[in-house]
N, C-alpha and C positions, 0 to 999 in steps of 0.2 A: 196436859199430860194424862195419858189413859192409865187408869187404875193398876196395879201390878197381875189382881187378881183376874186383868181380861187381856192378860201378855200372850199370847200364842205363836212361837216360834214357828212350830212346822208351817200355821197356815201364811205368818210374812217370809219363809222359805219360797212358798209356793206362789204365791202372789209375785215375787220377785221374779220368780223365772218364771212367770206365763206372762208377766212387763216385759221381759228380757227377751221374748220369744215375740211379742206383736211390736215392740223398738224394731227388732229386726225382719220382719213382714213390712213395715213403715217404709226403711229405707229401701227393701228392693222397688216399693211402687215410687216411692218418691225416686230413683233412679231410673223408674223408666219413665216418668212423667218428666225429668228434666232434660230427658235426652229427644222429648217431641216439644216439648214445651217451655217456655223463660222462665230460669228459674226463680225469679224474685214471684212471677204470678204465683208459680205452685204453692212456693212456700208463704207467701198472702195470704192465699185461700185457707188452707192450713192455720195458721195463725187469727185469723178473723174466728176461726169456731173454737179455737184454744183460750180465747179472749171472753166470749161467749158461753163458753163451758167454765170459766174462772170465775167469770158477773156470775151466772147459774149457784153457783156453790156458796159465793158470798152472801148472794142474796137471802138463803138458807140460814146464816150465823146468827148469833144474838149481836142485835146493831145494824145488822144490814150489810149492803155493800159501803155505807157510809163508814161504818165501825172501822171495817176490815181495810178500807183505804189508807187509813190514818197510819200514817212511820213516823219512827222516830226516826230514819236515816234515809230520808226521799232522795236525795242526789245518788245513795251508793244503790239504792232502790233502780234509779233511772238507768246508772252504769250496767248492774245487772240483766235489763232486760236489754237492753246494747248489744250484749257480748254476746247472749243466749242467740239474739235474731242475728248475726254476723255470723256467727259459728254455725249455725246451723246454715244458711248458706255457703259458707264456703266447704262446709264439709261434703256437703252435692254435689258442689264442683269436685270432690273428690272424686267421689262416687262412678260420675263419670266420664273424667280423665281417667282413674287407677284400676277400677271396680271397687266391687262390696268388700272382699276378701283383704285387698292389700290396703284399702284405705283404714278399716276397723281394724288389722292388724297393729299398725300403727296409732289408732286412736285410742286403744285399749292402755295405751300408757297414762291418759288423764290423770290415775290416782297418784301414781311419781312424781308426778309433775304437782300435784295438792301437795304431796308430803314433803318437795323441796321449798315450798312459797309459802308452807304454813307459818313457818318462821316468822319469814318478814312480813307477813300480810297481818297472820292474829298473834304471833308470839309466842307460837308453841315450841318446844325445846324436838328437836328428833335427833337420836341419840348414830351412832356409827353402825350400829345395826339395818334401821331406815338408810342410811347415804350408803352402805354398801346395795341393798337392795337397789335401792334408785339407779347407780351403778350400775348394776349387772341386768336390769330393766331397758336402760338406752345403749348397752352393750346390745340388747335384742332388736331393739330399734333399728339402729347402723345395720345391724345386719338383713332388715327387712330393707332395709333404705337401700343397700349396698352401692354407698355414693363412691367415684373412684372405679366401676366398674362398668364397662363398655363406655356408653355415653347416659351419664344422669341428667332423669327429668326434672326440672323445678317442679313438676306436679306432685314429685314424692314424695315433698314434703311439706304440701298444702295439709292431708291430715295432721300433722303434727303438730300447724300452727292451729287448727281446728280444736287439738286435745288442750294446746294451750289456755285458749282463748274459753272452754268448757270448764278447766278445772282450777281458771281465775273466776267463773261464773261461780264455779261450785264452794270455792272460797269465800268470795262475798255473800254469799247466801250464809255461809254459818258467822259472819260476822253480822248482818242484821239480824240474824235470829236472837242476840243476846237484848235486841230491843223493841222486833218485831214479832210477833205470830206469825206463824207459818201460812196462814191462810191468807194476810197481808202480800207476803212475800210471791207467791202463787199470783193473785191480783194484781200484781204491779207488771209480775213477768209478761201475763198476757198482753195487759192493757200497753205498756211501752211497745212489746215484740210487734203485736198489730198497728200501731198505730207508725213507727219506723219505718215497715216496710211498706205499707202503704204505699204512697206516693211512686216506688218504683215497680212496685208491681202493677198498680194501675198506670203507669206509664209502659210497661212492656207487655200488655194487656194480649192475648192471641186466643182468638176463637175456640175452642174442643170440642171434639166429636163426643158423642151421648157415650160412646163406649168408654172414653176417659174422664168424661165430666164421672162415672160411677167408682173408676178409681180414686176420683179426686175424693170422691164421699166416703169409701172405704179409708182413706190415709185420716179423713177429717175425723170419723166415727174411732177409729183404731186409737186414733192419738189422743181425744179425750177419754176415751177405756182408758188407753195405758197409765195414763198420767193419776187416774180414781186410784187404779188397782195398785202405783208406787205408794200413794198414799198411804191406802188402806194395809199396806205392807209396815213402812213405817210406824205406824198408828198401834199395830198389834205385836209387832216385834222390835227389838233394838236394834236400832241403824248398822252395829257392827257387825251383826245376826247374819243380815240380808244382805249387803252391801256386796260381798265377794260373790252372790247368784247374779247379778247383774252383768258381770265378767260372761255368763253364760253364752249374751246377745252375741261374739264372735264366735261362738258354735255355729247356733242357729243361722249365722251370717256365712258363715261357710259350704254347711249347706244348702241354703238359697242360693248363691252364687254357682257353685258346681250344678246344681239341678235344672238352675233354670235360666244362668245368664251366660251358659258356656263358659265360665273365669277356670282358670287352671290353677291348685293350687299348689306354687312351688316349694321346693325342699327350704330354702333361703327362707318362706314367709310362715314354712310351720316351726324351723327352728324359731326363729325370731317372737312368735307371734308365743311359743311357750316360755319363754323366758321372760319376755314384758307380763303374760296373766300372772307367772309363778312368781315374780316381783311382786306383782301389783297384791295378792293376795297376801304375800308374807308383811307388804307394808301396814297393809290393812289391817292385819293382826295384834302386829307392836303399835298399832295405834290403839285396838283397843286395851293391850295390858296397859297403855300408857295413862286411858283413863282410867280403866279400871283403881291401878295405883294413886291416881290424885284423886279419886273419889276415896278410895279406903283411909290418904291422908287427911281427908279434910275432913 
């Protein structure tokens, strides 16, 4: 835990949304690399330097990479980097079945989905205030979704099971935290994420021209920045601080889309798409009075 007196909110403000701004630079290349390319290779490649950029950091700690391996909870460890490496492929698949726009619209509900499983997963109490929010969160959903209307895609709601699958990851991680370091946890994610998809990405191996072998370097270079710079967000500010600039990545997702991948943004997905943020932010909130409160009781 970093000192109180080296907390700097503005600068984990800003760090969060310049994460939130290269997450969404990431997935416009990673959607045009899976739309020439398999996506289990892209996202391989991708993962092999995320892997490499995780050993890099450990290696750095007091102990080593030996140190920083060591869990206390190696199986929920393994599940973890599971969910990370699935989700993150099938959200691709979203990306391009749906677009940038309509898929991160719908994936922007992760935090609802944390605040309804916190319960059962770590045993946190969320009061009627949360379940309404959550509520009127997939009340936004549905309506990006809008299943019941002309003929629905099953692709609609591939990001969905994407947010799921992210904010079971993101649940398991604050359960190993009460045994692990953080930097443990980072370690594992890589080392499982790479070492899982492996086999199918080198099994769906396809050649690339020198112009996208340089995309592929930008996604690699981008996503170990991004990943330092959430850190270093973390590190200097409180998670509840930051946490709603994150929310920002379907701005900046919006924009990429409109400017550069022709997506249209319908009325249906800006409604929808404000009411899942203006959920997700109000959940985020009563999470933090919530700690707040059993920090002041205890």
């Amino acid at each position: 835990m970093i000192p109180r007196a080296k907390q700097n909110t503005g600068l984990g403000i800003l760090l969060m949304s310049a994460t939130s701004l290269v997450f969404a630079l990431q997935d416009g290349i990673s959607s045009h690399l899976a739309q020439e390319y398999n996506v289990y290779m892209v996202v391989m490649i991708r993962f092999w330097v995320f892997a490499l950029f995780a050993l890099a950091l450990s290696a750095r700690q007091p102990g080593g990479i030996v140190a920083q391996i060591r869990s206390r909870h190696p199986w929920v460890q393994l599940t973890r980097g599971l969910l990370l490496i699935v989700e993150v492929c099938v959200m691709i698949l979203a990306f391009v079945q749906l677009g940038l726009i309509a898929s991160h619209a719908v994936f922007v509900s992760y935090p609802l989905i944390v605040a309804a499983l916190s319960g059962v997963v770590l045993g946190e109490s969320v009061g009627w205030r949360r379940w309404t929010a959550i509520g009127v969160g997939f009340i936004g959903v549905l309506i990006i979704l809008q299943p019941g209307v002309a003929v629905f895609s099953p692709w609609a709601a591939v990001p969905l099971l994407a947010a799921f699958m992210f904010a079971l990851y993101a649940l398991l991680t604050r359960y190993v935290a009460r045994g692990d370091m953080a930097g443990t946890s980072f370690l594992w994610t890589g080392i499982v994420a790479a070492v899982a998809i492996s086999p199918l990405g080198l099994w769906f191996w396809q050649p690339m021209t020198a112009g996208d072998w340089g995309w592929m370097g930008v996604l690699c270079l981008t996503g170990a920045g991004a990943h330092y710079m959430m850190i270093k967000a973390y590190e200097v500010a409180e998670a509840s601080d930051v946490q709603p600039f994150a929310l920002l990545q379907l701005v900046f997702i919006a924009i990429l889309g409109l400017t550069l991948f022709d997506e249209e943004l319908k009325l249906n997905v800006m409604l929808g798409a404000a009411l899942v943020a203006g959920a997700a932010v109000f959940t985020l909130w009563r999470a933090r009075l919530a700690a707040k409160r059993a920090a002041t009781a205890g």
